[in-house]
Phi, psi and omega in degrees: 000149171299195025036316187264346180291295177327315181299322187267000167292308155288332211252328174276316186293340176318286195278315172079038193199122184311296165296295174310300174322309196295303187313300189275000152270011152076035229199123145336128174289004189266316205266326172279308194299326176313295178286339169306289183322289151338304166338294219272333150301303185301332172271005159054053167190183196238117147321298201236136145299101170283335186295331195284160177222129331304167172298142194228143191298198131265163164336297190284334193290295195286005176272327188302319185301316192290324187287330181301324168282345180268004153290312188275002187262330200247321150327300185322302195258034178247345175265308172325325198286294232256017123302340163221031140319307204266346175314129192324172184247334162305124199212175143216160164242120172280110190237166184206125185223141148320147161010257161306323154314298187300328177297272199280346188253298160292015174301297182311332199276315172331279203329297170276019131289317211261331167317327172264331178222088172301299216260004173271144184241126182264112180237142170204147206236168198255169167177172200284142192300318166283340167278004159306281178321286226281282189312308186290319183283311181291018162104322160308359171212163195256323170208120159289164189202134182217162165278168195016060200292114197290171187264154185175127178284354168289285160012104153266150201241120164229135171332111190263243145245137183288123177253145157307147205248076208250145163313156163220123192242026282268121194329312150334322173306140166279000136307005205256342155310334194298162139292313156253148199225080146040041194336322214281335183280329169307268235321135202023042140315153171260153197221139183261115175250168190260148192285178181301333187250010159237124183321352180307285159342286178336291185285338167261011175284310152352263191323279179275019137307322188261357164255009177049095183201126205250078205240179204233093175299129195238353201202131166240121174229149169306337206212152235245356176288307187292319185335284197289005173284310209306325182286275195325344174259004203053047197279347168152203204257154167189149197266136161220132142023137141274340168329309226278335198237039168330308202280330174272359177272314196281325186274299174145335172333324208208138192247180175197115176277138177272171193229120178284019180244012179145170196252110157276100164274154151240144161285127173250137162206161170264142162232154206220128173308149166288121198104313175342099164297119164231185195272192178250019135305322182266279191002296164284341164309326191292309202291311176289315166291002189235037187259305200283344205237001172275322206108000179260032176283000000 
């Protein structure tokens, strides 16, 4: 069977009408009663009641129909699929990253994207870890990049980078001198925390939870930018990303102590919707960010 038979088919059981089908397929009702008629053969039953006005399906007509529209729906997005399989590589890709990612991590990986496609444009906007999640399932972004990333069966979750985790400080503190630091040394420090609801916040309350350690918050910001202001006037103490603060490591603001009881990581991952058509620019983009953490960098 065609594709357009199903289709004209669905377009009579709509309409319910003979004439009108023949109209909107651009076709003769003698041509429309044919392919019915043919249908009603290859399937040894009767479809439609001619006798009833309007014409009305049968039993065996509506299971035929439903299956006929979940055909043609799945046709639909097989063609959708593979347009844009097939899209020009002047494109764009929509990324939406936390802060500290879009900023200080992902600049490199652009580059080196843009070395195999100079003509795909990676746009990308900062926004809040739930507000990641809400845009990639619905479709508004092509990829996300979040820190600690949670599991959701709409979701594919893939490894980004484990970033280090450092004491952060103001050259002025009097930790700012260790070389290595005690985790143990914290314990009722005034502390720059992250607010209660970024998964960050989560993870490093984790972290001195399990070392039972007790520090004395003084300050909650959303964005890992105030954080580090708040650490450059010497408002306290606070763990952060060593990625995140590179560029204040480098001016001399801010100093960062390794922790001699373990190498304290966050986690990064990319999300992707499930089912998420991408072109095969964003594929490899996918493929070039999940590089450092396969081993084929």
């Amino acid at each position: 069977m065609h594709i357009e038979m199903l289709k004209l088919f669905c377009d009579l059981s709509e309409l319910r009408s003979f004439s009108k089908t023949a109209e909107k397929n651009l076709i003769s009702q003698s041509a429309v009663s044919q392919q019915l008629a043919q249908l009603e053969l290859i399937h040894k039953c009767q479809l439609l009641d001619r006798k009833k006005r309007p014409i009305e399906l049968t039993k065996a007509g509506h299971l035929f129909y439903q299956a006929s529209k979940d055909v043609l729906e799945r046709y639909e997005q097989l063609r959708n699929e593979l347009r844009t399989l097939h899209k020009s590589t002047t494109s764009r890709i929509n990324v939406a990253a936390i802060f500290s990612i879009g900023m200080h991590t992902l600049p490199d990986y652009i580059k080196k994207f843009m070395v195999s496609y100079p003509n795909v444009n990676v746009h990308v906007e900062y926004f809040s870890a739930g507000r990641i999640y809400e845009l990639v399932l619905t479709g508004d972004v092509d990829i996300g990049l979040v820190a600690v990333p949670k599991r959701d069966k709409r979701l594919e979750v893939y490894d980004f980078e484990d970033e280090q985790l450092v004491l952060a400080c103001s050259p002025k503190h009097p930790l700012a001198n260790e070389s290595q630091i005690d985790i143990h040394r914290l314990q009722f420090e005034r502390f720059i925390s992250f607010d209660k609801n970024v998964p960050t916040r989560m993870w490093i309350d984790g972290i001195l939870e399990r070392y039972n350690i007790s520090v004395h918050p003084v300050m909650e910001f959303d964005n890992i930018e105030t954080v580090k202001r708040a650490v450059e006037i010497n408002s306290g103490i606070s763990i952060l990303p060593e990625a995140a603060i590179l560029q204040e490591l480098g001016s001399g603001t801010i100093r960062a102590i390794n922790f001699s009881n373990e190498r304290f990581i966050r986690p990064t991952g990319i999300i992707v919707r499930k089912g998420k058509i991408l072109s095969q620019a964003g594929r490899y983009f996918i493929e070039l960010l999940k590089k450092k953490t396969t081993g084929r960098d």
